[in-house]
C-alpha positions in Angstrom: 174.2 -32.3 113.0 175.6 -36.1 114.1 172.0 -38.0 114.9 171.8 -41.3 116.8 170.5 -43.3 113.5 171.9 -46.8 114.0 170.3 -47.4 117.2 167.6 -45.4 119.2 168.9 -45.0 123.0 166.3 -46.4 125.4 165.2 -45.3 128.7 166.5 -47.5 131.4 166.9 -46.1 134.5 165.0 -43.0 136.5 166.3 -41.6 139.9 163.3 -40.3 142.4 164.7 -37.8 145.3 161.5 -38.7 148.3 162.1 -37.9 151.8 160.8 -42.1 152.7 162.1 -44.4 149.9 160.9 -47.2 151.8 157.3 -45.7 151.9 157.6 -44.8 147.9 159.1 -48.6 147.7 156.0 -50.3 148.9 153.7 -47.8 146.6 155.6 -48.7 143.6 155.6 -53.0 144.7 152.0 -52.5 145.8 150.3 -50.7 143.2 152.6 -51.5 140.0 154.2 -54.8 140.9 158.0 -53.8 140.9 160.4 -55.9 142.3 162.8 -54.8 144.9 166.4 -55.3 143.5 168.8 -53.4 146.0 168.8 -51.9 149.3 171.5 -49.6 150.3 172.8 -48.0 153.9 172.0 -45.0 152.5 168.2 -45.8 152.5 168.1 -45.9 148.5 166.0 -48.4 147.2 166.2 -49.7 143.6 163.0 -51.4 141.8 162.7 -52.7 138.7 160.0 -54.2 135.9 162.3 -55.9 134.4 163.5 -53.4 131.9 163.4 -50.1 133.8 165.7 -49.6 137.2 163.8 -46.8 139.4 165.6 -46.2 142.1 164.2 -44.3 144.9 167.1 -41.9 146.8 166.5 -40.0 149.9 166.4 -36.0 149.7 169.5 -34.8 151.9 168.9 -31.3 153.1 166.7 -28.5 151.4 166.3 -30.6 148.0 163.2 -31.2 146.9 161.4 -34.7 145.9 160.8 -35.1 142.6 163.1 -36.8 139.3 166.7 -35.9 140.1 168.2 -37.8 137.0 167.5 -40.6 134.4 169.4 -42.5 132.2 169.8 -44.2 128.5 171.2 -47.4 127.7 173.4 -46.6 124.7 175.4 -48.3 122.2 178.1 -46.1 120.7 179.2 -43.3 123.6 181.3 -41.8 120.6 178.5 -41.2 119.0 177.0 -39.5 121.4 179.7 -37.7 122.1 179.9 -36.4 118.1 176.0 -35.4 118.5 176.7 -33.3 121.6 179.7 -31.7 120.0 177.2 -30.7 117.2 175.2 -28.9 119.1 177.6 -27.3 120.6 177.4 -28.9 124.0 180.1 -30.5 126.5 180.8 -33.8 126.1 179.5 -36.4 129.0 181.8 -36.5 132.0 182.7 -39.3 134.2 180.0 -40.0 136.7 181.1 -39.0 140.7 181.8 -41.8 143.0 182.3 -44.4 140.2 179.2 -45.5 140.1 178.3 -49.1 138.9 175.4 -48.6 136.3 176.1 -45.5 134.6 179.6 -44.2 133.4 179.3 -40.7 132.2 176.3 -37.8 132.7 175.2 -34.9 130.3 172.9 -32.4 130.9 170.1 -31.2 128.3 169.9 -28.1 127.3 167.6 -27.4 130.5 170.3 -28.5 132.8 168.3 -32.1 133.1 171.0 -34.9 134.5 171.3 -37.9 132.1 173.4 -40.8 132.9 174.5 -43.1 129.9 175.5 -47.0 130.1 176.9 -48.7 127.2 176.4 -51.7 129.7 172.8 -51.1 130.6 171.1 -50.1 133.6 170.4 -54.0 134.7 174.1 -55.2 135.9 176.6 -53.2 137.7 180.0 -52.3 136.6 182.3 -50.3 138.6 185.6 -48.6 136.6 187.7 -51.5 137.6 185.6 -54.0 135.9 185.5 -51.3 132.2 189.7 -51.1 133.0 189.3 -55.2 132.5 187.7 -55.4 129.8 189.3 -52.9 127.9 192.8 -54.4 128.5 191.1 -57.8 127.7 189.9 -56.6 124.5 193.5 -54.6 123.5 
């Protein structure tokens, strides 16, 4: 089995469904000190501690609140990719709606979401910025 052993992957980004993330924003600001980074339309809110982003999205028809995804900062998607294929798992898949801070998802064995960023969870990138800078770099 391919194993991760250069670099351990690190927890950088946790995704809330709550039907008031402005309510769960000021719990989280109050009580633990985040900071608000973005606010969306959509009524998402993002926080952070500086190292975490927890970002707070509102529950759209009969879903239930609770974690609806987190993610890993990663350095070697390949790798990754080997370690799945080991197990006998798919490979991660692009992320819908080109999202800025994650580029592909994989599910645990329990059907968990898990975005991965080589990038990191703290800047946004959308697939027109990755295009750039990997005709920059070939």
């Amino acid at each position: 089995m391919a194993a991760n052993t250069n670099r351990k992957a690190k927890v950088r980004h946790i995704a809330i469904k709550t039907p008031d993330p402005q309510k769960l924003a000021e719990y989280y600001t109050k009580v633990f000190g985040l900071d608000v980074v973005l606010r969306r339309p959509s009524g998402s809110v993002y926080l952070s501690d500086g190292d975490l982003c927890l970002a707070l999205l509102p529950t759209r028809g009969e879903v239930a609140p609770g974690i609806e995804h987190f993610g890993f900062h990663i350095q070697d998607a390949e790798e990754i990719a080997k370690s799945l294929e080991a197990l006998g798992m798919d490979p991660p898949k692009a992320r819908p709606n080109d999202p800025p801070y994650a580029e592909t998802r994989v599910t645990d064995p329990d059907g968990n979401m898990i975005d991965l960023s080589t990038h990191g969870f703290e800047m946004q990138e959308f697939q027109e910025d990755r295009e750039k800078k990997t005709s920059a770099a070939g």
